[in-house]
N, C-alpha and C positions, 0 to 999 in steps of 0.2 A: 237126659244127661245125668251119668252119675256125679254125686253130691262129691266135690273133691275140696281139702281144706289146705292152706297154707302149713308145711311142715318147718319149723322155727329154726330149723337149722340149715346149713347148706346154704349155697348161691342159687340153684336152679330145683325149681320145684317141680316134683312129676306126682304124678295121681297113683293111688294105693290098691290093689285090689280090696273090696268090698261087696259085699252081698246087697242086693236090692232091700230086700226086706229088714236089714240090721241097720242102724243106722248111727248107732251110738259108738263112738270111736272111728268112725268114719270120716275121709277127709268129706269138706264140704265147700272150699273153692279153690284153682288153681294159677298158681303164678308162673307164667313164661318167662326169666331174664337172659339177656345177653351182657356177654361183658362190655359192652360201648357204656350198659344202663348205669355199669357200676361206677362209671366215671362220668353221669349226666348230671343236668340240673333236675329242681324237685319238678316233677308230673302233677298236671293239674288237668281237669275237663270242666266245660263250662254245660251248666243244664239252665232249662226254664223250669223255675218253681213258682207254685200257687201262688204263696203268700208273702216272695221275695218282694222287697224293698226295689232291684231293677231287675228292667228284663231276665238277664242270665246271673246268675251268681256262679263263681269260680270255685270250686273245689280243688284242697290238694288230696292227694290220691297218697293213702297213707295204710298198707294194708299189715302193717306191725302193730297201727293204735285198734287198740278192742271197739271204740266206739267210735260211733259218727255225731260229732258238733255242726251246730254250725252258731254264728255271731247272733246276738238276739239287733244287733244294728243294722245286721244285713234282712232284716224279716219287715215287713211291712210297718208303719207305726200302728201301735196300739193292737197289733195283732194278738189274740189270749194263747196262752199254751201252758198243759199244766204244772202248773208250781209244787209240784210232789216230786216226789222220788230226787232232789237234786245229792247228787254223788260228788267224791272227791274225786276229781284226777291228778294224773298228772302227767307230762310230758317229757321232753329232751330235756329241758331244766330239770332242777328241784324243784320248782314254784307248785304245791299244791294246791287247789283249786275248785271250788264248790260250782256243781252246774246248778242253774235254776228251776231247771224241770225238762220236760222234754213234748215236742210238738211232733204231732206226724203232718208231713211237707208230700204234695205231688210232685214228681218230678218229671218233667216232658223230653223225649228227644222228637225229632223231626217226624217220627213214625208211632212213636209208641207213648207210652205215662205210666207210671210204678210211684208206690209209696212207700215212704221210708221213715222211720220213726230216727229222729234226732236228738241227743242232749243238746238245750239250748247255755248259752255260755255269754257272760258279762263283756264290757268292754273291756277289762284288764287280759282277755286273752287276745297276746300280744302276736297273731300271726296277718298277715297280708293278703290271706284269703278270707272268702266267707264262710267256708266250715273246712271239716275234714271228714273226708268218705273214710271210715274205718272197717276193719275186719266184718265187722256186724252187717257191713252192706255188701261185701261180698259175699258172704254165706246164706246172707237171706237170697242173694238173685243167683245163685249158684255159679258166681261171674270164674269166668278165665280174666287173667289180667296179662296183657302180653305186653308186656318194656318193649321187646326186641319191634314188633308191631306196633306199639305204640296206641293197641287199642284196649278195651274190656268189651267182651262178649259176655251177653246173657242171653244165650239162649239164639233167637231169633235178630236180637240188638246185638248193636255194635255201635260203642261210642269213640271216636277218635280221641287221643289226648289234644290239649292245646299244643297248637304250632310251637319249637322252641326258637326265640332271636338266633339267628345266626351272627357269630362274633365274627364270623371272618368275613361278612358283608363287603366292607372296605368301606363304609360309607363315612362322607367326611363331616365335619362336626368344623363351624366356625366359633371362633372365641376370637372375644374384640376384648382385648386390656387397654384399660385408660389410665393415663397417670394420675395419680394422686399429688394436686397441686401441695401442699400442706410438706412434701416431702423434699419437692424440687428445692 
């Protein structure tokens, strides 16, 4: 598969001619979107990792950040990882923010297992997943990312996104209000 990379501009990503043997300036993953994607909610996949804390941990799928996090709370207790190289980042906020180091993590799907080197991050990184898959991990697995499919392909894989709630379910939600004696 040639090495295709996300091109920073544009809504829809297409792959570049490139020579096999060159490889510098070369794209090296590709992004599929539709316009439904543009008006979704944020895309997540869930993997089994080595030295995760539970079974699967969640990923958001974030292929704008340069780098793959993940929570040091989400990682097994006491598990070691090295404390060198911690980098500032930073995100959608302002909030800049020191990593602690970075651990390389197994990660399993149903068929296969890949490794992937991650900056590990404190608990002040205030997001509702357990890392973030960034640019880094799409270019190391030379992934296709398809919004419109809802999958990432690497190669021979293929990982489904998380299912998203359907808002128009209709499903009903009981709420019991009780008086507040004190006010009667």
């Amino acid at each position: 598969m040639d090495k295709v990379r996300k091109r920073r501009s544009g809504v829809c990503e297409q792959p570049t001619d490139c020579p096999h043997q060159e490889t510098i300036g070369c794209p090296l993953f590709k992004i599929h979107e539709c316009e439904s994607h543009i008006r979704s909610n944020l895309d997540t996949i869930q993997l089994r990792v080595d030295l995760g804390k539970e079974n699967k941990l969640t990923f958001l799928l974030d292929t704008g950040a340069d780098l793959s996090v993940i929570k040091r709370s989400s990682l097994k207790f006491r598990v070691k990882y090295a404390l060198k190289g911690g980098i500032s980042i930073k995100g959608i906020s302002d909030m800049i923010m020191k990593t602690e180091g970075t651990i390389t993590l197994k990660l399993f799907t149903d068929t296969h297992e890949t490794t992937h080197t991650f900056h590990v991050v404190g608990s002040e990184f205030g997001i509702q997943y357990d890392g973030i898959l960034g640019s880094d991990f799409f270019e190391d697995k030379q992934s296709i990312v398809s919004y419109c499919d809802q999958q990432i392909i690497m190669g021979d894989v293929v990982v489904k996104f998380d299912p998203k709630l359907d808002k128009t379910s209709g499903e009903n939600c009981k709420l019991t209000l009780k008086a507040d004696p004190r006010i009667l």
